[in-house]
Steps between C-alpha positions, in 0.01 A plus 500: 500500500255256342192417664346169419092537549262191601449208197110622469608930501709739276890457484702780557835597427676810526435499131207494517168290375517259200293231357747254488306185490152394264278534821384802610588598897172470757426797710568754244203756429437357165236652201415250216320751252293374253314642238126441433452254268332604075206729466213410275544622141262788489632660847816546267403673234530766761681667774374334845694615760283413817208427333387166656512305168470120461780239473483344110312133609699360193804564673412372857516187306739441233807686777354247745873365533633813596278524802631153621857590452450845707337297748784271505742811528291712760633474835230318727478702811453830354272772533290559202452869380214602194410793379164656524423392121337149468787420213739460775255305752403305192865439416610415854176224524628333188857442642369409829294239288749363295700325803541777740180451732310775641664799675328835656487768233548873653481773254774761481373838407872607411535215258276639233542561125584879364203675517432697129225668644266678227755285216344172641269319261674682235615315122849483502524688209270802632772553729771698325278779445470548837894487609652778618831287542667215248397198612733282654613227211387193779184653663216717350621811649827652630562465881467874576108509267242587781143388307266722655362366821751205479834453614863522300733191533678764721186533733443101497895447586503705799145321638632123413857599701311641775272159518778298444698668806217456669439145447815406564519588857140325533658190340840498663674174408233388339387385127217725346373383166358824346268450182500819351532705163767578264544864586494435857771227486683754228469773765623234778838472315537843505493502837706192587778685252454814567454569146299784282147379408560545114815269564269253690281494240786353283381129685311275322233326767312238344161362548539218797896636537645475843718744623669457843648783697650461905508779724857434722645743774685647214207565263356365207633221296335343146540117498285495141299643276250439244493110591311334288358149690572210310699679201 
């Protein structure tokens, strides 16, 4: 039996859901992840983790396109996430100012960046001395690396599923744009696919990427990844 939903909601077939046509469905718990935009220069010469470092000014400016063209993409009537760093308030400001208008920040705890603990502030090449692990060949350490008083990619999977979860039954049916970090939206993969963290770290997430996940009766689905606005 097929059952045909309202124009405006999800259709469903005893197939199940599909994205059939270039719009996406209302009323579907939607999360458009995005992550933070370029650091300044010297804040990468080393490992930063949540350090509250500054966006690269140079940046804000010449990428001024792509913040109009994620403004363009961003769904209007949507909740609007941060995380407690001022990169990701910072970020979020600039796309509300590029064409967006202003929307209520709330900061998400859960949404953080991996936390390298006593390893943050560290050169990048300081850091293999203190391994215990190989690092992962697309992050600085391998998933299951604990840095003392941090958190492993492990740790920072289970606490961005558990927020996600969460959020999603604040934000039923709704669109939630979520400026966060690229560990976090890493770990938020690995969540929506039910995948290893050392796979999920596989993903390349961009500066200024958007990455949209849905969270349907039947679980998780990826729409896209690694979006890059304007490219």
């Amino acid at each position: 039996m097929t059952v045909i939903a309202s124009p405006t909601k999800v259709t469903q077939t005893n197939q199940g859901n599909f994205l059939d046509t270039p719009q996406l469905a209302s009323g579907v718990t939607r999360f458009w992840l995005i992550r933070h935009a370029l650091v300044e220069q010297n804040a990468r010469l080393s490992l930063y983790g949540t350090l509250d470092v500054p966006l690269c000014p140079d940046s804000l400016i010449a990428q001024r396109p792509m913040y109009e063209a994620l403004a363009a993409r961003l769904p209007k009537k949507a909740n609007w996430l941060v995380s407690p760093l001022s990169r990701t308030r910072c970020t979020a400001e600039a796309i509300q100012d590029a064409g967006y208008g202003t929307a209520q920040l709330t900061v998400e705890p859960a949404l953080i960046e991996q936390d390298l603990g006593a390893w943050q502030g560290m050169a990048h090449h300081e850091l293999p001395d203190h391994l215990h692990l190989a690092p992962h060949p697309f992050w600085s350490v391998s998933a299951s690396e604990c840095p003392p008083n941090g958190e492993s990619m492990i740790d920072v999977c289970a606490r961005v599923g558990r927020g996600l979860d969460r959020l999603a039954e604040a934000y039923a049916g709704q669109d939630v744009v979520a400026v966060s970090h690229g560990g976090a939206i890493r770990a938020a993969l690995a969540h929506a696919l039910r995948i290893h963290a050392e796979t999920a770290l596989h993903f390349s997430i961009q500066n200024l990427s958007l990455t949209i996940l849905e969270r349907l009766e039947e679980g998780w689905r990826v729409v896209t990844v690694n979006e890059l606005p304007g490219i």
